[in-house]
N, C-alpha and C positions, 0 to 999 in steps of 0.2 A: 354381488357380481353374478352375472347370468353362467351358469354351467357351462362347458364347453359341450361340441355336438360328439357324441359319443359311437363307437359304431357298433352295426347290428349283433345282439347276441343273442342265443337261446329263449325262447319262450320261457319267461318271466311268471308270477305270481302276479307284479301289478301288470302283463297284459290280458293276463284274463280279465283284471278288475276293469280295465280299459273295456274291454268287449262289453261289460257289465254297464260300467258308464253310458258306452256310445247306444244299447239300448235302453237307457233310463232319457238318455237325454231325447233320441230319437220318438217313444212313447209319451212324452210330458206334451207334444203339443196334441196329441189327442185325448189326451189325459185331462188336457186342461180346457178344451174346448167342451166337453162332456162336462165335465164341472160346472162352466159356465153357463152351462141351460138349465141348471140345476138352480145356482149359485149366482148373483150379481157378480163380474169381475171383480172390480175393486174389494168388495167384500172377503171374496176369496181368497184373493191373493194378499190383503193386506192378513188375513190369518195364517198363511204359508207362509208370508217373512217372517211376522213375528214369533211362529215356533223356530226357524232356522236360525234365527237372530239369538234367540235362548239358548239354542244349542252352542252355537258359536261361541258366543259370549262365555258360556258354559268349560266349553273345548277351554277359550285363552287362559281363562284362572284355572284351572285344574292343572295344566300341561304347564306355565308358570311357575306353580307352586312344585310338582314332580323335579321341573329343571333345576329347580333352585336349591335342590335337594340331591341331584346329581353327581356324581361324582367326576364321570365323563362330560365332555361339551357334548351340548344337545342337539339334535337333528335339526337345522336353521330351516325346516319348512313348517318346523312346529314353534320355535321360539326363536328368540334370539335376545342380547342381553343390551342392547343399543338402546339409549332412552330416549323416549319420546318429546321432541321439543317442540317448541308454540309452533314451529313453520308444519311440523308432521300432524298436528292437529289440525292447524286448516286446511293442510290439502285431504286429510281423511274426510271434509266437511263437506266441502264439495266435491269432493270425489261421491261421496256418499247421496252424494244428492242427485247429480250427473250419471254417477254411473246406476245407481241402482234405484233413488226414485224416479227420476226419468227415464230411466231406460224401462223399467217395469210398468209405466203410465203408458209408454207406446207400444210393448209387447202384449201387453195383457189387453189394451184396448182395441189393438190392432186384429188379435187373435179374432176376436168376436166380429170383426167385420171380413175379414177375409178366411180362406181354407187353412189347415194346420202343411196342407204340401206348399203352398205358397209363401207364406211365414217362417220355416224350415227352409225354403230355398234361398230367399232372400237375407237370413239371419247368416244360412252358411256364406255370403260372400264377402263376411267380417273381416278376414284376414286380410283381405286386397285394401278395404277399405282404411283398415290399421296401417298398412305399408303406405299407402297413400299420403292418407295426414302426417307419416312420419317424415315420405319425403318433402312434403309443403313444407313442414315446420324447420327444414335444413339439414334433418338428423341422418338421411340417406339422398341420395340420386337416384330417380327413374331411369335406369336404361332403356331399350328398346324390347325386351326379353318383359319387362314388366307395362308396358305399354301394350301390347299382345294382349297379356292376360287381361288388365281391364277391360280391352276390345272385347275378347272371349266372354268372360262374366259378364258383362252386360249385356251381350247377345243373348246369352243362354237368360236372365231373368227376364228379358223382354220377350222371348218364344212365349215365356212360360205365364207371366203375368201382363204382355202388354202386347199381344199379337191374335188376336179372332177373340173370338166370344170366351169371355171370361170362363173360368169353372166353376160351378155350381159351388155355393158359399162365401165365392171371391167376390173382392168391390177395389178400385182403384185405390181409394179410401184405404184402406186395411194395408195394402202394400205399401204404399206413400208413410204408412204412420210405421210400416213396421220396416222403414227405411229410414226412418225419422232415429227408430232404436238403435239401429248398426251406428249410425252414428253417434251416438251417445255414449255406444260399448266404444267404439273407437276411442272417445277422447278418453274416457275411466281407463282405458288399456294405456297408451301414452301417457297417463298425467300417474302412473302407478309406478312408472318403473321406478322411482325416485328412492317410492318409501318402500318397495319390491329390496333394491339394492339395500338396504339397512336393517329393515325390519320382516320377520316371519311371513309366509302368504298368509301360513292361518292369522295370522294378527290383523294384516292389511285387508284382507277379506271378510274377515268376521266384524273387524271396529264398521268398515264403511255400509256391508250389509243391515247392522244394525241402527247406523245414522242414518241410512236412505231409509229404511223400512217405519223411523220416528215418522218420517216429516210423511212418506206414503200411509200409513195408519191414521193421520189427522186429516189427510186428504180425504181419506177412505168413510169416515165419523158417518156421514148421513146416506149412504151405501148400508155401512153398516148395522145403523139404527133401523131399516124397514126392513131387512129380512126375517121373519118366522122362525129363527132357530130352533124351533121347537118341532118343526115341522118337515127338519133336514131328514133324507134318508141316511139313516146309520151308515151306510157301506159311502156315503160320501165322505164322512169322518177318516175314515181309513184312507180314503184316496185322498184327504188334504195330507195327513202323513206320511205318506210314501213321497207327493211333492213337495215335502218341505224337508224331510231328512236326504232322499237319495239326489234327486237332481241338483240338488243347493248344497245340503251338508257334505254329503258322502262324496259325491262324485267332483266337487273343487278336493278334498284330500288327496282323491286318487290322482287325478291330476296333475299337483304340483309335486307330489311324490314321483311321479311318474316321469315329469320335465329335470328334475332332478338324478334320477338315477338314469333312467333311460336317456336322457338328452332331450330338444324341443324336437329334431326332427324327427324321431319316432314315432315321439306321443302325437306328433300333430297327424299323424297320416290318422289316425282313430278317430278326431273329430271332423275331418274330410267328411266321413262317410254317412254324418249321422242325419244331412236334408235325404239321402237314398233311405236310412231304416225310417225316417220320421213319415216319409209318402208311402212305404209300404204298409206301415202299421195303420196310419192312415186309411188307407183303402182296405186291409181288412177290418179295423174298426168304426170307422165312420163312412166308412162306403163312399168316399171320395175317389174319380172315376184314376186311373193310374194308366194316362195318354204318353201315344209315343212322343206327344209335344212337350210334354212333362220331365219325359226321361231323356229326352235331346239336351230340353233346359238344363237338365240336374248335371249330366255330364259336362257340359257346355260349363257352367257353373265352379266343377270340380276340376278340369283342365285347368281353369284361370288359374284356382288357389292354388293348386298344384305346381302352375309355371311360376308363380308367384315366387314358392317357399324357392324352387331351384334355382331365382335369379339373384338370391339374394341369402345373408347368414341366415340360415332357421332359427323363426322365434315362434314357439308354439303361443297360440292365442286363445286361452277359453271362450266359450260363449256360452252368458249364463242363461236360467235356466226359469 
């Protein structure tokens, strides 16, 4: 059962962690594009799920065995004691599939043909996108207040990515594919509430990251097999670590920890912001130009999901990573 929306109180310990998040999350697409000139995609990222995946997996039996050993009920965003039937397996299956190997074949492919501001922009207009198919699918009404916002949001991605001469790294291409992902988060976000409402995030998040990341690793095989391993700079090593514990492992904890104690509408105002740190870091690290047509889009962008969250119950919505 989703938490109720909680109200504002005192600066928190998880919103420091939040700040911490919204720049891990904001940094990964620079982080990742750097890698990438380094590193094949697919190669790379199929090595950052499979440590995330280990962790995870790592997390469920550890925190399992602790619970079961409890004396108190345990915190349900780390366990829960509901057992797993044939129907929660197959939708881990392809959830697992849908949300995270396909979604990570259009983010990660996407990246490399487009800018990390572009990619960042487009990835933040996830929530509208979520609201959307939930109303398609019967679970809400579009009023007029959420008709606005999708006008707004797609104004502002179209300044940004489909109005004058591209930005230097952009391709039509790249946006298109990393429009392809929102939709993919969308439907893994809708087809989760199910086993969300039953079962732990850490559970729901770790099973599916680790079934998407099977079938993306065998994707990956001949990606994998031509790279020089031998020949990686060390300080790459480090940087697959940081994206595979903090944007994946670490930062879904804080998060659902976060929706839980704080409520979704709080925690959600912290993943608003992170296409604004993800183009700053951007332009101080890759020297990606930071135009006023960029920051029209982003705000433009951010108004939507903003009118979004206020037309409607707050449902905070991660976007992975």
């Amino acid at each position: 059962m989703t938490a109720p929306p909680r109200r504002s109180g005192p600066i928190t310990i998880l919103d420091v962690l939040l700040v911490f998040m919204v720049l891990v999350w904001g940094a990964n697409y620079s982080l990742m594009k750097f890698a990438f000139q380094q590193v094949p995609p697919m190669a790379f990222n199929a090595l950052r799920f499979t440590m995330a995946s280990v962790v995870f997996v790592a997390g469920i039996v550890l925190t399992g065995r602790r619970a079961r050993r409890a004396s108190q009920p345990f915190d349900r965003t780390f366990y829960t004691e509901d057992r797993v039937t044939r129907r929660d397996w197959f939708d881990l299956v392809w959830l697992g599939v849908v949300g995270h190997c396909g979604y990570q074949l259009c983010w990660a492919g996407a990246l490399t043909l487009t800018s990390a501001s572009n990619g960042a922009l487009i990835i933040g207009a996830t929530p509208i996108a979520v609201t959307t198919a939930s109303a398609w699918l019967g679970h809400e009404r579009i009023r007029a207040p959420h008709w606005c916002a999708i006008a707004v949001s797609l104004a502002g991605i179209y300044l940004v990515v489909g109005y004058g001469a591209p930005s230097p790294g952009a391709s039509a291409k790249g946006d298109l594919l990393m429009g392809l992902g929102v939709v993919c988060w969308a439907i893994y976000t809708l087809g989760c509430a199910r086993l969300m409402a039953r079962h732990s995030p850490l559970y729901v998040t770790g099973m599916t990251v680790a079934i998407g990341t099977a079938l993306y690793v065998l994707l990956a095989i001949p990606s994998l097999m031509h790279v020089q391993w031998r020949l990686v700079n060390p300080v790459l090593w480090g940087l697959l670590v940081f994206a595979a514990v903090f944007p994946v492992n670490v930062s879904y904890i804080v998060w659902y920890a976060a929706v839980q104690r704080l409520g979704a509408a709080r925690t959600s105002i912290y993943s608003n912001v992170v296409p604004l740190v993800a183009m700053g870091i951007a332009a101080i690290w890759l020297g990606e130009p930071l135009t006023m047509k960029k920051l029209v889009g982003a705000a433009a962008v951010l108004a939507g999901v903003l009118l979004t969250r206020w037309a409607q119950s707050p449902a905070a919505v991660p976007i992975e990573e």
